[in-house]
C-alpha positions as CSV (number, residue, x, y, z in Angstrom):
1,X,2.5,35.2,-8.2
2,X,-1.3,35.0,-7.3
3,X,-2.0,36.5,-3.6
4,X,-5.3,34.6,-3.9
5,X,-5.9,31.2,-1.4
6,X,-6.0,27.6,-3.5
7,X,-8.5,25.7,-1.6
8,X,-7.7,22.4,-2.0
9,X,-11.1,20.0,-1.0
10,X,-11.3,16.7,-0.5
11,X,-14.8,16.3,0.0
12,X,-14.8,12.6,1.0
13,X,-13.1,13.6,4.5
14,X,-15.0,13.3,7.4
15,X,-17.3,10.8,5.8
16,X,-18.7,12.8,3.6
17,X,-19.2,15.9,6.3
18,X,-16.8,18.0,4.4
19,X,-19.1,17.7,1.1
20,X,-21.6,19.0,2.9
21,X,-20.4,21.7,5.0
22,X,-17.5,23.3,2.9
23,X,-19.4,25.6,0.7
24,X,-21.0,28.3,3.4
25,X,-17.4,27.8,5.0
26,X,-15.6,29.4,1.7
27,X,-19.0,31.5,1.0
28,X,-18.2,33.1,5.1
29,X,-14.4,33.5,4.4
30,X,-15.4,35.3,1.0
31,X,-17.3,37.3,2.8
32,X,-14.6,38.7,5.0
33,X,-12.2,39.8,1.9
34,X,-10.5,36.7,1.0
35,X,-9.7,35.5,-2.2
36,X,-10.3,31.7,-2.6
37,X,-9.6,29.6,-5.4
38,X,-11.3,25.9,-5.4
39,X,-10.2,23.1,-6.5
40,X,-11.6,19.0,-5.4
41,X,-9.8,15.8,-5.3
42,X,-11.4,12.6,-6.5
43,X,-8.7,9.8,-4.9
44,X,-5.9,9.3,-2.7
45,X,-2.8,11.3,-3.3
46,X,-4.5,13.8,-5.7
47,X,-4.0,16.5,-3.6
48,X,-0.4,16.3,-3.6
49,X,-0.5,16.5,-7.4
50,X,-2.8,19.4,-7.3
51,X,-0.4,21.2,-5.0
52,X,2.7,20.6,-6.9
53,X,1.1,21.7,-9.9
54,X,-0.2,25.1,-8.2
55,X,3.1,25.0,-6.6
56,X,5.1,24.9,-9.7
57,X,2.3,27.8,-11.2
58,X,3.5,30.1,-8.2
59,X,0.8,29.8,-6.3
60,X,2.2,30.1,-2.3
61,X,-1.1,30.4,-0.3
62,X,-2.9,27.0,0.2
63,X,-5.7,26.3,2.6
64,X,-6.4,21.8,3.3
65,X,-9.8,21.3,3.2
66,X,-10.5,18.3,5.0
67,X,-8.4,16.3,7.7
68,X,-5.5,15.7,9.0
69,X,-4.9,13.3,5.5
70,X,-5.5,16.2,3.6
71,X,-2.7,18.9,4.9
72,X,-0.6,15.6,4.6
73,X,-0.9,15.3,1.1
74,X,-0.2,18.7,0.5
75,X,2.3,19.5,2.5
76,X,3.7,16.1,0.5
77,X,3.0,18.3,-2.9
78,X,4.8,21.2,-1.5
79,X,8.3,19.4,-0.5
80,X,10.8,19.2,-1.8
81,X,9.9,21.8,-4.5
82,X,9.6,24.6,-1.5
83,X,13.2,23.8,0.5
84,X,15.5,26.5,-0.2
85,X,12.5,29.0,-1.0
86,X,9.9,31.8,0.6
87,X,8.1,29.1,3.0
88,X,4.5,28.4,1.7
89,X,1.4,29.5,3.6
90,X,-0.9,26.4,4.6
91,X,-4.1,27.3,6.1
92,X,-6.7,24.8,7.4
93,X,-10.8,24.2,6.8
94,X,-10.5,21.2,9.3
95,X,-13.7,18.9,8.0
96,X,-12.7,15.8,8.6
97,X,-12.1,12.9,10.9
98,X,-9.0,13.8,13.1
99,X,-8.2,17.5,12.6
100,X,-5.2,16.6,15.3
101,X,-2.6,19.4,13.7
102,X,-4.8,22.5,14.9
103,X,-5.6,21.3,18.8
104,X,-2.3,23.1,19.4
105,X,-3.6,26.0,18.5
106,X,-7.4,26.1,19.2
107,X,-10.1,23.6,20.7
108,X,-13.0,25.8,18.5
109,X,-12.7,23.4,15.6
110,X,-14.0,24.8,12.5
111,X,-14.6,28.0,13.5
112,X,-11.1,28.8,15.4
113,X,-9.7,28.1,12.0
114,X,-11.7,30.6,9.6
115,X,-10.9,32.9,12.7
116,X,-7.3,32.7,12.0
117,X,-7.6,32.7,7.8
118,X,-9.6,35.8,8.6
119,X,-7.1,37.6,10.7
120,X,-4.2,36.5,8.7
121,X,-2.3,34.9,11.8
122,X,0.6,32.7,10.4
123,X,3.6,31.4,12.9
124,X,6.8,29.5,11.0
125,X,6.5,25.6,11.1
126,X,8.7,22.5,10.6
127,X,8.7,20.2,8.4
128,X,9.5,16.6,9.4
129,X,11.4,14.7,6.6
130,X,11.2,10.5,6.6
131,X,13.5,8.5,4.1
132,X,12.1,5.3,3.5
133,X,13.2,2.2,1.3
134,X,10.6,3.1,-1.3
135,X,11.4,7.2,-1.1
136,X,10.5,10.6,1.0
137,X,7.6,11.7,3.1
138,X,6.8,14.7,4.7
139,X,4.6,15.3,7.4
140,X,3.7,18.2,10.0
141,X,1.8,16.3,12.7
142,X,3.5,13.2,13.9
143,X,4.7,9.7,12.8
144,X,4.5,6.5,14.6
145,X,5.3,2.7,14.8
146,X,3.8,0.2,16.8
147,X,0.9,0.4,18.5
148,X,-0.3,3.9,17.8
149,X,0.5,2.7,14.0
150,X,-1.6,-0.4,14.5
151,X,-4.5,1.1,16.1
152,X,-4.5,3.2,13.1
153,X,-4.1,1.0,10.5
154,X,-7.3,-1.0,11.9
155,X,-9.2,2.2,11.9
156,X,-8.3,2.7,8.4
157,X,-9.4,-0.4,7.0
158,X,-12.3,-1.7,9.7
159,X,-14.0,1.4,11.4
160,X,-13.1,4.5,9.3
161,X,-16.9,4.8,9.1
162,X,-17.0,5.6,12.3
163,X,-15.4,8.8,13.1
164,X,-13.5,9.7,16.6
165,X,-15.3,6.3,17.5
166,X,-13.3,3.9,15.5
167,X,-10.3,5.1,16.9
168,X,-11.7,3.3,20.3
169,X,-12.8,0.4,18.7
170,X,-9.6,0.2,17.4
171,X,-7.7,0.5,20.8
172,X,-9.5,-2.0,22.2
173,X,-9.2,-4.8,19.6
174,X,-5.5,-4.0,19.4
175,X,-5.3,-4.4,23.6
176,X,-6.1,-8.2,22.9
177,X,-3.4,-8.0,20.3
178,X,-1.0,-6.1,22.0
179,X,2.5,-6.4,20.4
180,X,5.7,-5.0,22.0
181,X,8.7,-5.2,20.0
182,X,11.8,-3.8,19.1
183,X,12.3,-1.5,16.4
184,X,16.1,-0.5,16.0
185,X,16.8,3.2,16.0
186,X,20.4,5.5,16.9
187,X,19.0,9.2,18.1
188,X,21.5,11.8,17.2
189,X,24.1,10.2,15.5
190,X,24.8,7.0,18.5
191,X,26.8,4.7,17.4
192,X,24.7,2.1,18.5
193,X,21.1,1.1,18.3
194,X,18.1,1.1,20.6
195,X,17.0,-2.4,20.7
196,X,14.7,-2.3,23.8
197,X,11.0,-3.6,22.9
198,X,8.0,-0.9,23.5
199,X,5.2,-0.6,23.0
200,X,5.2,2.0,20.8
201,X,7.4,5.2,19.3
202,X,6.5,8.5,18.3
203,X,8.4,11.1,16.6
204,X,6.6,14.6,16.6
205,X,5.8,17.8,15.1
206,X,3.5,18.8,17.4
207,X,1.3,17.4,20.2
208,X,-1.8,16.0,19.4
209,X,-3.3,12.6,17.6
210,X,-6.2,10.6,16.7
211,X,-8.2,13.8,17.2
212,X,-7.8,13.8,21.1
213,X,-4.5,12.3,22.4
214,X,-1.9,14.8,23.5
215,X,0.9,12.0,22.8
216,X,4.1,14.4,22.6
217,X,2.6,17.3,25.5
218,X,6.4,18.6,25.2
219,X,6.3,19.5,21.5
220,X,6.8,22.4,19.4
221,X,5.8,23.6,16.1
222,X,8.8,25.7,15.4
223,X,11.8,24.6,17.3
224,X,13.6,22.6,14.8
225,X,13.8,19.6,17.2
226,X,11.7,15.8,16.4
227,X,10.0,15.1,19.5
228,X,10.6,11.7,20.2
229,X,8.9,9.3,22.3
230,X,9.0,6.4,23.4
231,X,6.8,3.7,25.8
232,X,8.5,0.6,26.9
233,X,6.9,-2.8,26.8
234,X,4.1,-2.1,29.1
235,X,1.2,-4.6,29.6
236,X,-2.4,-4.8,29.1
237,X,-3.3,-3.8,32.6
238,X,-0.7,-1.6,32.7
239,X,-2.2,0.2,29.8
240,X,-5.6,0.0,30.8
241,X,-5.0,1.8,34.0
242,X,-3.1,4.4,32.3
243,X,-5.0,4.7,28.9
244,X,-6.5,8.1,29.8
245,X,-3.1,9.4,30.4
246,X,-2.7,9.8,26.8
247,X,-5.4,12.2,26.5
248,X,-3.5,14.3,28.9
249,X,-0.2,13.3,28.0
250,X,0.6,12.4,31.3
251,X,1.5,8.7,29.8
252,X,5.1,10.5,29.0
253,X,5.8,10.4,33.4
254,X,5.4,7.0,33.6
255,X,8.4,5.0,34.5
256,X,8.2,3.1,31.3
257,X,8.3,6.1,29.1
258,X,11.0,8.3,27.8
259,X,11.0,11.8,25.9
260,X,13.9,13.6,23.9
261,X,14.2,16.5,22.0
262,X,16.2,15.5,18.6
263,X,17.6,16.4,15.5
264,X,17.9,13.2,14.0
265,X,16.6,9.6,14.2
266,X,18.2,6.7,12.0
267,X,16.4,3.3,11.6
268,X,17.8,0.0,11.2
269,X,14.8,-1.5,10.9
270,X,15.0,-4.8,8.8
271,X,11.8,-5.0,6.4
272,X,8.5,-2.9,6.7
273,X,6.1,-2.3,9.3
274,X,3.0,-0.5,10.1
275,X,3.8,3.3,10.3
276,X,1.3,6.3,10.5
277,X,1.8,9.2,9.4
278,X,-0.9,12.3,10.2
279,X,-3.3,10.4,10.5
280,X,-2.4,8.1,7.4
281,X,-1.8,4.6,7.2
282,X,1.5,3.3,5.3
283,X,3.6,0.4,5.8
284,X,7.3,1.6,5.0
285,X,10.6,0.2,5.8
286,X,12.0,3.6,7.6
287,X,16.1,4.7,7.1
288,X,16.4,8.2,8.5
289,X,14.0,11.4,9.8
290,X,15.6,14.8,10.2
291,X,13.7,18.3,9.7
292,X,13.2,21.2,7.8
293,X,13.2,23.9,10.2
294,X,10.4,26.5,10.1
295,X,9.9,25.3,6.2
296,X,6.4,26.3,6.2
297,X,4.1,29.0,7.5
298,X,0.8,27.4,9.0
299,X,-2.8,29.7,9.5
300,X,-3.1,29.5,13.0
């Protein structure tokens, strides 16, 4: 079993900021006694066939170069081959758009990051688990539906060019469009549905989203639970007034919103719909999320 780092690069991230920074990021970590293997993706998803691969080689120390689509995939190339096993360590270059996983941790970016590969400094992590109609995801971050999942989806296909920007220009197209709906869900094993509309639902790993947005303030890395929340069918004015609130995660006190610490979520959704995952834009037909508890060891 190598004790060496895989490096896995997807140099697109970040519009092409990721290309140009990454090599005296690995040159400064070289430096300071770490072994670093690299490898680079050329498409979607490769990632999570080059980690499965290394995975299935024995290789257990990984480090995402990129965003927050990067760790995705490989964390997506990890499970299910690591349940049962050592956790794997996943360490983070974060040279991309979102970088939303390490704001828990550290607010210094780039650097706060190779601080932490350098020292060594791992904590346990969960994993979330999502069964869908067309298979299994995994994700360490957070997954939403409705408007989070919309506003992402619009900055994935209309203003990914623009960095931390297009996630504004998204908000604000999808404010004219604003949709609240039910989407069918029993927490914990109820015997009956939620059917309320919202206007959007979260379920969480950890806190932070779109780069920016503390959207689950309440949430922990390591504690085996789903943060799950929820913001009823609040209006456009309403929202306006309290968009900045989910920058500070104050939107979770307001009398429309609800939080819950769970172990289980089951969907009884009736087709697909618009879903993000870390930063990633799907459209899934969701059946059940549960976790992996402290499955992975994260570079933090």
């Amino acid at each position: 079993m190598s004790d060496a780092y895989l490096a896995i690069v997807n140099p697109a991230a970040g519009g092409g900021r990721c290309r140009r920074l990454v090599g005296p990021a690995l040159e400064r970590l070289r430096k300071s006694g770490l072994e670093i293997e690299v490898v680079e993706t050329t498409g979607r998803a490769q990632a999570t066939e080059l980690a499965r691969n290394a995975y299935r080689q024995n290789r257990r120390r990984f480090i995402a170069v990129g965003g927050d689509g990067t760790s995705y995939e490989i964390v997506n190339g990890l499970f299910p081959e690591a349940i049962g096993s050592e956790p794997p360590v996943l360490g983070f270059l974060p040279l991309g758009t979102g970088n939303s996983f390490l704001r828990d941790f550290t607010k210094e970016g780039v650097d706060g990051a190779m601080e932490a590969l350098i020292a060594g400094r791992t904590q346990p992590c969960d994993v979330m688990r999502m069964r869908h109609r067309d298979g299994i995801a995994y994700y360490i971050n957070l997954l939403s539906v409705g408007f989070a999942a919309n506003v992402n989806e619009m900055r994935s296909h209309r203003f990914a060019a623009y960095g931390e920007a297009g996630y504004f220009f998204s908000i604000f197209t999808q404010l004219v469009r604003l949709h609240r709906r039910p989407f069918p869900l029993r927490v914990d094993g109820q015997s009956q549905p939620d059917r309320r509309p919202c206007l959007f639902l979260t379920f969480n790993n950890s806190k932070f989203t779109g780069g920016t947005m503390m959207i689950a303030p309440d949430a922990k890395i390591d504690d085996g639970l789903i943060e799950y929340v929820r913001w009823g069918p609040i209006g456009r004015v309403g929202l306006l007034r309290n968009l900045s609130t989910l920058y500070d995660g104050t939107h979770t006190q307001h009398p429309l919103a609800e939080r819950q610490a769970v172990r289980r979520i089951d969907f009884d959704l009736e087709g697909k719909v618009d879903v993000m995952v870390d930063g990633e834009a799907f459209s899934w037909q969701c059946e059940a999320l549960d976790v992996l508890p402290s499955a992975l060891r994260v570079v933090v």
